[in-house]
C-alpha positions as CSV (number, residue, x, y, z in Angstrom):
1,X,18.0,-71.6,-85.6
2,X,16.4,-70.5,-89.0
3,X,15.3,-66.8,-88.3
4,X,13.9,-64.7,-91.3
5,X,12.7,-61.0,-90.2
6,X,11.0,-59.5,-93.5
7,X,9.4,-55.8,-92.6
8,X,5.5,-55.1,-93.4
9,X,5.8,-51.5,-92.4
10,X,7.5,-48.4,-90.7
11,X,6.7,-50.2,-87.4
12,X,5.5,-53.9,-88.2
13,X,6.9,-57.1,-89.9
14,X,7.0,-60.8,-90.4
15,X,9.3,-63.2,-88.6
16,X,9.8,-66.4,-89.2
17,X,11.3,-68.6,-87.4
18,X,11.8,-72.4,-86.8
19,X,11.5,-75.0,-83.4
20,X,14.1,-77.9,-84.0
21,X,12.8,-81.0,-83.8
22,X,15.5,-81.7,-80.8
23,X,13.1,-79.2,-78.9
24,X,9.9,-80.0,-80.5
25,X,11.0,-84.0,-78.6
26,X,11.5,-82.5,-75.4
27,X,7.8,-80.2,-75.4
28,X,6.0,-83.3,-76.6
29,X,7.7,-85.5,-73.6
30,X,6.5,-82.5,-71.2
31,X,3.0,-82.1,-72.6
32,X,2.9,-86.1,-72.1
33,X,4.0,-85.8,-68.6
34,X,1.0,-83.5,-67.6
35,X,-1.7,-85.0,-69.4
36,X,-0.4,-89.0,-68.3
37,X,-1.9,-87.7,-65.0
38,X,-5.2,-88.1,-65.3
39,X,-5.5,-89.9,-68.8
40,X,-8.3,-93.1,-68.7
41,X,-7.1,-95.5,-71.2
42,X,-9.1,-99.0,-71.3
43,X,-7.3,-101.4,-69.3
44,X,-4.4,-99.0,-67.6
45,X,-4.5,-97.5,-64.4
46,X,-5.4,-93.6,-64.4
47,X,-2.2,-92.1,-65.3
48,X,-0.2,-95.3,-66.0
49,X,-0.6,-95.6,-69.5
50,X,3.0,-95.8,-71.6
51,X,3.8,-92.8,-74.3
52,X,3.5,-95.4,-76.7
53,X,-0.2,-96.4,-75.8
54,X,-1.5,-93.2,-75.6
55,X,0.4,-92.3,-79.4
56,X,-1.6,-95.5,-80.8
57,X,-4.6,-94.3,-79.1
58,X,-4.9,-90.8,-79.4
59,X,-2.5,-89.8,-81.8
60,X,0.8,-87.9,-81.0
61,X,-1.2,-85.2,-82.9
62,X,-3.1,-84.8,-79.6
63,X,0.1,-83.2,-77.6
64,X,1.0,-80.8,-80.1
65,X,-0.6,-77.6,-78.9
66,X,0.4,-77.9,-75.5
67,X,3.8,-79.0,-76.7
68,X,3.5,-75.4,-78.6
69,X,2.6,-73.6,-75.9
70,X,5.7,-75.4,-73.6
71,X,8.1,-74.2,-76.3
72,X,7.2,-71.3,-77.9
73,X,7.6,-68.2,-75.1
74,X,11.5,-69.3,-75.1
75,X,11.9,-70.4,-78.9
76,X,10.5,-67.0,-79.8
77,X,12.5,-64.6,-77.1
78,X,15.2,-66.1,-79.0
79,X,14.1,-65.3,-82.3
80,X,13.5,-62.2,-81.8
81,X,17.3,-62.0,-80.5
82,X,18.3,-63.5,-83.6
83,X,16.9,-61.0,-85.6
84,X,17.8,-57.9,-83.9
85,X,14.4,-56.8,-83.0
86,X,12.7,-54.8,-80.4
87,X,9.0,-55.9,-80.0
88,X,6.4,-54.4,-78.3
89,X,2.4,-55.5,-77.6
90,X,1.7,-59.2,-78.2
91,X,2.7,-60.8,-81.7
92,X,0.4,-63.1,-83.9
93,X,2.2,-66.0,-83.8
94,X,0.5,-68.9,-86.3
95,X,2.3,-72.1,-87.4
96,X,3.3,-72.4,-90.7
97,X,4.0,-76.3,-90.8
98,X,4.3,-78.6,-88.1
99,X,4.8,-81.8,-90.1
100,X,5.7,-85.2,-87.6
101,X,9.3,-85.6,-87.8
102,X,10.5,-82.0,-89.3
103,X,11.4,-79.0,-87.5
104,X,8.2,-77.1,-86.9
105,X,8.0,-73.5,-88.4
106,X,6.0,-70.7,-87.4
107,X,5.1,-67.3,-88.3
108,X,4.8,-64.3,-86.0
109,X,3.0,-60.9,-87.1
110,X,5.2,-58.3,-84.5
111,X,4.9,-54.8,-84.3
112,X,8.3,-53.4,-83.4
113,X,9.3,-49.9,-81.7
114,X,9.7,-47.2,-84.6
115,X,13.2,-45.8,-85.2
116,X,14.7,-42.7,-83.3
117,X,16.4,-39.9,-85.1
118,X,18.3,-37.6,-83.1
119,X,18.7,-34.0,-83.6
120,X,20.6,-31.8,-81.1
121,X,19.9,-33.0,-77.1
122,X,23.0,-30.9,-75.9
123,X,23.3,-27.7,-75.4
124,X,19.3,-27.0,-75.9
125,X,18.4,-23.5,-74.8
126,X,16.0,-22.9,-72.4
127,X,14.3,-20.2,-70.4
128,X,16.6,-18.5,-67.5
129,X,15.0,-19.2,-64.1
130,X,15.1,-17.1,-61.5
131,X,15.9,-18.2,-58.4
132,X,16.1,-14.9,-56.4
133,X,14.0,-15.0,-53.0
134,X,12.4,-11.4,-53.3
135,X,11.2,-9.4,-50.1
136,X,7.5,-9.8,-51.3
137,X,8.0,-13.1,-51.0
138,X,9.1,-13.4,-47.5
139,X,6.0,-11.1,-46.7
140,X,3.5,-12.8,-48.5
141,X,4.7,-16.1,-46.8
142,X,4.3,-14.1,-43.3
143,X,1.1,-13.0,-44.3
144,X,-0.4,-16.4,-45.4
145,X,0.7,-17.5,-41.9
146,X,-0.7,-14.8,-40.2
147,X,-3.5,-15.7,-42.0
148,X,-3.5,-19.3,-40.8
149,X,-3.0,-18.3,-37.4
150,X,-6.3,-15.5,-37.2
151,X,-8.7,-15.9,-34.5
152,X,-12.4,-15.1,-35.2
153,X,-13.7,-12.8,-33.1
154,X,-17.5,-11.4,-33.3
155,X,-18.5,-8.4,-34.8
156,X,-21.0,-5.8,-34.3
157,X,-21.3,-4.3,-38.1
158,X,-22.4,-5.5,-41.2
159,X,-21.4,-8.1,-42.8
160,X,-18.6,-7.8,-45.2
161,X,-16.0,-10.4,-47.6
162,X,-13.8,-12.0,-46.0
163,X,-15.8,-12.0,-42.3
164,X,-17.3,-15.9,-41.1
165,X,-21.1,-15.9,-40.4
166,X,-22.8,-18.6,-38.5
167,X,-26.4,-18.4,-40.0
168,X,-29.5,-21.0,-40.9
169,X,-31.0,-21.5,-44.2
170,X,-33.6,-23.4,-45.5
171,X,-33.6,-23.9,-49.5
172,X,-36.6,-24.2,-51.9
173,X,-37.3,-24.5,-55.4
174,X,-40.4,-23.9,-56.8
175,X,-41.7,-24.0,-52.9
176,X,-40.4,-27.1,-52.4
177,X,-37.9,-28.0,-50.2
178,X,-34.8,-30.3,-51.8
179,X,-32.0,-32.3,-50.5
180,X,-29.4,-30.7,-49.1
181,X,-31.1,-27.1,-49.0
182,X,-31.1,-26.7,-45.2
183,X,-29.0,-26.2,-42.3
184,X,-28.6,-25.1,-38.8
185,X,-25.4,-22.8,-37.2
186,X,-23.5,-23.2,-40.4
187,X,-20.6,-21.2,-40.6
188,X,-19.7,-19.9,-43.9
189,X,-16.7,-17.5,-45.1
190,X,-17.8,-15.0,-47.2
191,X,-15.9,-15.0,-50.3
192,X,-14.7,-18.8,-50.0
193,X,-17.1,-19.4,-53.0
194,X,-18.3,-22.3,-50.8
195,X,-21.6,-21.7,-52.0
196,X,-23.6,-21.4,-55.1
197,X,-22.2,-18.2,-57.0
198,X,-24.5,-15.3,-55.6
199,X,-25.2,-16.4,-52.4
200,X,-22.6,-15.0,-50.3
201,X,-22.7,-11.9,-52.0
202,X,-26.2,-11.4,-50.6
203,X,-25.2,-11.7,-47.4
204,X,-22.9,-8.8,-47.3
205,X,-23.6,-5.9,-45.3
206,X,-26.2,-7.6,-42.9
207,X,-25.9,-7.5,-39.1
208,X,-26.2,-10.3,-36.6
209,X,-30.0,-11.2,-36.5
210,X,-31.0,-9.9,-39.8
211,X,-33.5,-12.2,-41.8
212,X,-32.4,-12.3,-45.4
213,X,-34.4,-14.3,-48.7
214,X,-31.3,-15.5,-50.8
215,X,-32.4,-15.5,-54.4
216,X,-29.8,-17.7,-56.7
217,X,-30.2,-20.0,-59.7
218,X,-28.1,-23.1,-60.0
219,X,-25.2,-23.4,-62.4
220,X,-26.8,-25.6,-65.7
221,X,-23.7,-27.7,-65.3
222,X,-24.7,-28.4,-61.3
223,X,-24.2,-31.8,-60.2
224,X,-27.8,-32.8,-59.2
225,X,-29.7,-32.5,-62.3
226,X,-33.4,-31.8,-61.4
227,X,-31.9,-28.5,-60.0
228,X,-29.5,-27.7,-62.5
229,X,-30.5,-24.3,-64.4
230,X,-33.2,-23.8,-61.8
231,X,-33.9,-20.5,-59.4
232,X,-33.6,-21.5,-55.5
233,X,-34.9,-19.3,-52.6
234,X,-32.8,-19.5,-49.6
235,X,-35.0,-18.7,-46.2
236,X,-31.2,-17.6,-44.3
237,X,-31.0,-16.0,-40.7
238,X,-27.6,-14.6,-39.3
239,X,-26.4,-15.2,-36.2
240,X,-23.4,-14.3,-35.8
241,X,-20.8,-12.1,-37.7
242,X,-17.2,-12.3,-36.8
243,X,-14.3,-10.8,-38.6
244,X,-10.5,-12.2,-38.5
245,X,-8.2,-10.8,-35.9
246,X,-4.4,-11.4,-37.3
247,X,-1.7,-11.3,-34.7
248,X,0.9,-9.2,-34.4
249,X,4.0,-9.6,-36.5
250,X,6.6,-10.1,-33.4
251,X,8.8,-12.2,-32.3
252,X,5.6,-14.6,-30.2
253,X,4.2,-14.6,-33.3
254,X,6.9,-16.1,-34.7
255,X,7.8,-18.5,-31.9
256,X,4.1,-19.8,-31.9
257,X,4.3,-20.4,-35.8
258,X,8.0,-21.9,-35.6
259,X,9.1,-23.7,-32.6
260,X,12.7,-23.7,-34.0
261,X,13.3,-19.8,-33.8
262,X,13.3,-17.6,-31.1
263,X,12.4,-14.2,-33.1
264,X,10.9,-12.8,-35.8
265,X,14.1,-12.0,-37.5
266,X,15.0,-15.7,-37.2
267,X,11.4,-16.8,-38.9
268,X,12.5,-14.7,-41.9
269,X,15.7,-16.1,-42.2
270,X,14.0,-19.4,-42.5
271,X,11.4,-18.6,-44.3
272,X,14.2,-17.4,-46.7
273,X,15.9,-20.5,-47.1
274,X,13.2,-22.8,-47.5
275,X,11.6,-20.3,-50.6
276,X,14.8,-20.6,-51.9
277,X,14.9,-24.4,-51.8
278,X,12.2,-24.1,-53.7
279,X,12.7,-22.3,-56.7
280,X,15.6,-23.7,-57.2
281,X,13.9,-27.3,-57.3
282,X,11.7,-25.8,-59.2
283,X,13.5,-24.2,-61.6
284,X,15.6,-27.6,-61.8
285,X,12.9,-29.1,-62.6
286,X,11.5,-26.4,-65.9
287,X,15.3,-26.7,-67.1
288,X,14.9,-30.1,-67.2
289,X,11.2,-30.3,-68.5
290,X,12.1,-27.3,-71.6
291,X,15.6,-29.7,-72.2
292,X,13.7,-33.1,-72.8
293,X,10.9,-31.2,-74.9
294,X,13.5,-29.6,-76.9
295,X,15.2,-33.0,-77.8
296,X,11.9,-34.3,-78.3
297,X,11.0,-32.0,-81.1
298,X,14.5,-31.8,-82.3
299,X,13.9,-35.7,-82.9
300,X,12.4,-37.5,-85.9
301,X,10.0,-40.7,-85.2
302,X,8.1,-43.0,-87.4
303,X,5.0,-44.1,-86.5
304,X,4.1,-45.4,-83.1
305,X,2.3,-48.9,-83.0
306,X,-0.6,-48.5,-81.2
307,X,0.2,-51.4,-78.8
308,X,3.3,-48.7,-77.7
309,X,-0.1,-46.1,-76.7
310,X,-1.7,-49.5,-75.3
311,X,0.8,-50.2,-72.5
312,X,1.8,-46.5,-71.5
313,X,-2.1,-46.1,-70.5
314,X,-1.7,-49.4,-69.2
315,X,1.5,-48.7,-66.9
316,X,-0.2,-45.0,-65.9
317,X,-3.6,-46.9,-64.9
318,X,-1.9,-49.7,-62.8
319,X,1.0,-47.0,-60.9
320,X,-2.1,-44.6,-60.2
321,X,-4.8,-47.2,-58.9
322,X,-2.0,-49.2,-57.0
323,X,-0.8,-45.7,-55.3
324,X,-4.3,-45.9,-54.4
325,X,-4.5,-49.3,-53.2
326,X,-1.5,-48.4,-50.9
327,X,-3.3,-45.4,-49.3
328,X,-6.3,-48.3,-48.6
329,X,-8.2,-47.2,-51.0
330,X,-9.1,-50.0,-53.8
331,X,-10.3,-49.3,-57.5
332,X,-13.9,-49.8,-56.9
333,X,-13.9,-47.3,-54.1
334,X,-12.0,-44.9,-55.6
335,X,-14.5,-45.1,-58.7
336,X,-17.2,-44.8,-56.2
337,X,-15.7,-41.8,-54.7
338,X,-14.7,-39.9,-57.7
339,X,-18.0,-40.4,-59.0
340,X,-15.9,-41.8,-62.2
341,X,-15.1,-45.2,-63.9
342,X,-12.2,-47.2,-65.4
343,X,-12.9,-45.5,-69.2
344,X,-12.7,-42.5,-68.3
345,X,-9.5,-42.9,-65.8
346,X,-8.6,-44.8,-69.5
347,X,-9.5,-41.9,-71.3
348,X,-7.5,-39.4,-69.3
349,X,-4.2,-40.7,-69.5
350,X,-4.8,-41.8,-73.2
351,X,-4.9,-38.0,-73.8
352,X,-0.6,-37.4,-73.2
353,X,0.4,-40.6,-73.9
354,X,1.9,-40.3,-77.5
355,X,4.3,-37.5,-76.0
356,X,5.6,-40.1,-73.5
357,X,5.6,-42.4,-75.4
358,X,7.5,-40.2,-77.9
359,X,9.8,-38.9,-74.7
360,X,10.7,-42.5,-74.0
361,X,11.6,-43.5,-77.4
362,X,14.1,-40.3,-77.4
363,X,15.4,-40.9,-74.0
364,X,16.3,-44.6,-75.2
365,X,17.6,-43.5,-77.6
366,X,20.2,-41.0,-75.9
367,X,21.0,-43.9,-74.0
368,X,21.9,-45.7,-76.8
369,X,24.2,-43.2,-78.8
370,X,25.8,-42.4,-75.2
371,X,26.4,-45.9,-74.0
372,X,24.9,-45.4,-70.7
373,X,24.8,-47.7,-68.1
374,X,24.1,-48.7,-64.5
375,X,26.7,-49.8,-62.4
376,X,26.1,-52.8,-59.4
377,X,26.7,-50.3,-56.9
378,X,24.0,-48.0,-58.8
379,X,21.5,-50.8,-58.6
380,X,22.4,-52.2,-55.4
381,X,21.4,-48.4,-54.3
382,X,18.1,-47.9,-56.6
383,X,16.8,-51.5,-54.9
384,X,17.5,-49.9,-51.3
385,X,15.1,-46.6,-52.8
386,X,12.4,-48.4,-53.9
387,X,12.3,-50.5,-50.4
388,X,12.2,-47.3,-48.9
389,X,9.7,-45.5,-50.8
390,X,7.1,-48.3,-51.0
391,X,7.5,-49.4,-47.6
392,X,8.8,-53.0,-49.2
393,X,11.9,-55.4,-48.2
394,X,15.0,-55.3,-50.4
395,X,14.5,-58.8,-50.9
396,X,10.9,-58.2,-52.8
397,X,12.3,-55.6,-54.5
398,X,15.0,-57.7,-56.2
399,X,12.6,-60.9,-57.0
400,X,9.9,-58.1,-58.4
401,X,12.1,-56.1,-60.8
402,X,15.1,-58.2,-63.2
403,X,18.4,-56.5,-63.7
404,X,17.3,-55.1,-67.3
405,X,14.3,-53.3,-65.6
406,X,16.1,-51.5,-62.7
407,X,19.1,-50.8,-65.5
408,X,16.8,-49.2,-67.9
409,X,15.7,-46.5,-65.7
410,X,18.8,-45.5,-64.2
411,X,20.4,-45.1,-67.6
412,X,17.1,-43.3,-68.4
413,X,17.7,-40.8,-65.7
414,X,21.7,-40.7,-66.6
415,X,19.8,-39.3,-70.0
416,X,18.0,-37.0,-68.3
417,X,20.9,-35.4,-66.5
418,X,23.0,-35.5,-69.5
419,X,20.6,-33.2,-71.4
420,X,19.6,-30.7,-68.2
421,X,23.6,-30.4,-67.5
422,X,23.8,-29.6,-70.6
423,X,21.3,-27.1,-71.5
424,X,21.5,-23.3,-71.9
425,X,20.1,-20.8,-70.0
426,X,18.4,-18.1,-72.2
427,X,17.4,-14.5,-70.0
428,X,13.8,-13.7,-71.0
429,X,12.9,-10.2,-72.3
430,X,12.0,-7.7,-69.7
431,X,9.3,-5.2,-69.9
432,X,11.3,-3.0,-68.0
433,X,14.7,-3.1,-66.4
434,X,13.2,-0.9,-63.5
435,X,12.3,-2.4,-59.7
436,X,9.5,-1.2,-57.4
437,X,11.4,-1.1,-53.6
438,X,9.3,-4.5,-52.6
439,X,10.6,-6.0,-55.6
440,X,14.6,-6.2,-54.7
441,X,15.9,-9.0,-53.4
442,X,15.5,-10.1,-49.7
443,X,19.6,-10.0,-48.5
């Protein structure tokens, strides 16, 4: 094959490239074949009319676009391997001749990805994390359970944050009532900020059958719009006031929280491991999010073709709506729900993707320059993953994604992993090198 690749630009070019006339035989025969079908040609049965019939008739002329379209998808994967390339987005693809009897030869406007250069990826410092489980810790993990587990229980005094009152209100603006302004026995936390910013505070320090006018004015960015900006007068009587009643810190307490310990002691201890399961996940993950950033910047790239932006927005629209669809929820419901629509879903993951994009390209790259690879064993494992993530059969798995596809992104990872493994810790600068006693570490 004849295959000329002339660049236009950083990221686009020209190829050129030619369909034998071998090939350009066999498409014609094929377009025949479909059309032959349900051809009416004076004097032949539909769909019995010879090739050379319809030829005089109509013109072999008459099968060349669909001959095209038969050819081209495989003509022009191979060009591209010819020439070394790496497309991305859709090429123009025009003919340049396609003369009877000489190979045809076509043109193709392609935007390719732009090149990589690496700076350092190894060894990329990093902020130290800290994985230490400190005593505050356990205790504020104790207390948000405590927390959890409070009873309400009614109170006699006023009002004040944090107490639950049961109360009814009726809302009006300018005297008139509006959707939405009333209820009966509503219960409302105060200090939840449940409500429109003032109106809990205006309940604190009432009793139990106290009538009280709520004055507020509604955010100007409120939802509804005919009461955005606009002063409300909230008719509210109290009914109740109860105030949370934590439970002891014992070793019930900690059997009714934890059905897997049998004291308090025990609850710690757990409670221990599990915060230290997860700063160490986290920290893995900062290492690793600092690491790539530094090889990213480290990194020189040349423009990136828009159709690269394109189909990253693309691939973040279809993975997020079809996690939806999975959870029963399809895109014109979740639009409805949201109160949002497609352009500005669009518009929201159009706003980081030239840094993936850019991430991407660098991880590729890595791959590349480190000869990375997946092993069968490797894929044979990332096929039984997937099945189990998405709820799938192995066997769908394997006819969705092609060897290339699952390879890519466990080299991609191997990348990843390379550059974490290999990144340096860096302690940050303390203010002081002094602890308070809740601040040593829980042993």
């Amino acid at each position: 094959m004849s295959v000329k690749w002339e660049k236009t630009g950083k990221t686009t070019g020209e190829l050129t490239f030619e369909i034998s006339q071998d090939q350009v035989k066999k498409a014609l025969d094929q377009a025949f074949k479909r059309v032959k079908k349900n051809l009416r040609v004076p004097g032949f049965r539909k769909g019995h009319v010879s090739r050379l019939i319809f030829d005089q008739y109509y013109g072999e002329e008459a099968l060349y676009e669909d001959a095209l379209n038969i050819v081209l998808p495989d003509v022009y994967s191979s060009a591209v391997k010819e020439a070394g390339i790496d497309p991305v987005g859709q090429p123009q693809i025009v003919p340049d001749s396609m003369d009877a009897g000489k190979d045809w030869v076509m043109k193709a406007t392609v935007s390719v990805k732009p090149e990589v250069k690496l700076g350092d990826y190894k060894g990329i410092e990093v902020p130290k994390q800290s994985t230490r489980v400190l005593v505050k810790d356990v205790d504020a993990e104790l207390d948000k359970r405590r927390e959890q587990n409070a009873e309400l229980v009614l109170k006699d005094g006023e009002a004040a944050k944090g107490d639950t009152v049961t109360i009814d209100y009726k809302g009006t603006v300018d005297g008139k009532p509006f959707d939405g302004g009333s209820a009966q026995n509503y219960s409302l936390e105060l200090g939840s900020g449940t409500f429109i910013p003032g109106f809990e505070d205006q309940l604190i320090g009432h009793k139990a059958g106290d009538d009280v006018d709520v004055v507020v004015t509604f955010p100007e960015d409120y939802g509804a719009k005919d009461l955005a900006g606009k002063e409300a007068h909230f008719a509210t009587k109290i009914h109740e006031v109860k105030s949370k009643e934590l439970p002891k810190l014992d070793d019930e307490f900690a059997k009714d929280v934890d059905d897997s310990v049998e004291s308090l002691d025990e609850l710690k201890d757990k409670i221990k491991k599990d915060l230290k399961k997860q700063k160490e996940d986290s920290a893995k993950d900062a290492i690793q999010d600092a690491a790539i950033r530094g090889a990213v910047d480290n990194a020189e790239i040349d423009e990136i073709p828009d159709a690269m932006i394109q189909d990253d927005i693309n691939t973040q629209m279809n993975q997020y709506l079809g996690n939806m669809q999975r959870q029963g929820i399809d895109p014109q419901t979740y639009f409805k729900l949201t109160g949002t629509t497609e352009a500005q879903l669009r518009e929201q993951f159009a706003k980081d993707a030239a840094d993936r994009v850019k991430t991407n390209l660098v991880l590729e790259a890595i791959v590349a320059k480190e000869k990375l690879d997946a092993t069968e064993d490797e894929i044979k494992q990332e096929i039984k993953d997937l099945a189990h993530d998405y709820n799938m059969d192995e066997k769908v798995v394997r006819r969705t994604l092609t060897d290339d596809m699952l390879k890519h992104d466990i080299a991609v990872r191997k990348a990843i992993d390379l550059i974490t493994d290999k990144a340096k810790q860096v302690a940050k600068k303390k203010a002081s090198s002094k602890k308070s006693s809740t601040e040593k570490e829980d042993k």
